[in-house]
C-alpha positions in Angstrom: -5.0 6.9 -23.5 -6.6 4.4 -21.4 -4.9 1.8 -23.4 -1.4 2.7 -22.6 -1.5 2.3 -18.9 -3.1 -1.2 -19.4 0.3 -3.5 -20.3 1.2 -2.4 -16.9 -2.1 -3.3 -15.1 -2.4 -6.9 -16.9 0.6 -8.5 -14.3 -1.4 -7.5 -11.4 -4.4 -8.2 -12.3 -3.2 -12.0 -13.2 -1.9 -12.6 -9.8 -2.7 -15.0 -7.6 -3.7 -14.7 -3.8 0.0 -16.4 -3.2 1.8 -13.3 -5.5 -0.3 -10.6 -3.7 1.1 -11.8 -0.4 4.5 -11.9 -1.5 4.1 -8.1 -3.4 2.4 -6.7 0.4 5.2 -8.1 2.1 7.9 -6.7 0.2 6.3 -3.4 0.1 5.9 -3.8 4.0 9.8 -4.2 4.1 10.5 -1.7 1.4 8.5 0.5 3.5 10.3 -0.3 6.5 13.6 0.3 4.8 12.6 4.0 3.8 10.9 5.0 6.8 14.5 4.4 8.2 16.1 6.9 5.8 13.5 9.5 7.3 15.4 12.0 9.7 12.2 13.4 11.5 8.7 12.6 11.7 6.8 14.8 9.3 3.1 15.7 10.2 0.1 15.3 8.3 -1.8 17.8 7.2 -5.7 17.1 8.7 -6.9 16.6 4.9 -4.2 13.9 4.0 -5.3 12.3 7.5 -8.6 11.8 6.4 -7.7 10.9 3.0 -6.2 8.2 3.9 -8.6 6.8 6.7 -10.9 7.4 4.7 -8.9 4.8 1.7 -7.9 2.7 4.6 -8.8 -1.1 3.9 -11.4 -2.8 6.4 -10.0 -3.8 10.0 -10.7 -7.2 9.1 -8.6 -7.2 6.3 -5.4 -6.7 8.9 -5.8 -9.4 11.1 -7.4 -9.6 14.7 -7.3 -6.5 16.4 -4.9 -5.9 19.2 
């Protein structure tokens, strides 16, 4: 099973530094573009919070903090 997923993996894994930048900035702007289409805000349960703090990439990964 492992196998089938891993035609799809093999692009990704080739890219280079310059196609990951280009792949996080459209998702930025496809991100933007949805978040747009929301109506309301929608609160997080506590749990997903912390999920996804807890996935959250380094700070230094985003830049200099503000």
């Amino acid at each position: 099973m492992g196998r089938l997923f891993q035609p799809l993996l093999f692009p990704r894994a080739r890219s280079t530094a310059d196609d990951v930048h280009k792949q996080v900035e459209f998702l930025k702007a496809e991100n933007e573009l949805l978040r747009k289409r929301v109506v309301a805000r929608c609160a997080l349960p506590v749990l997903s919070t912390a999920a996804l703090a807890e996935n959250a990439p380094s700070a230094s990964l985003n830049g200099p903090a503000s």
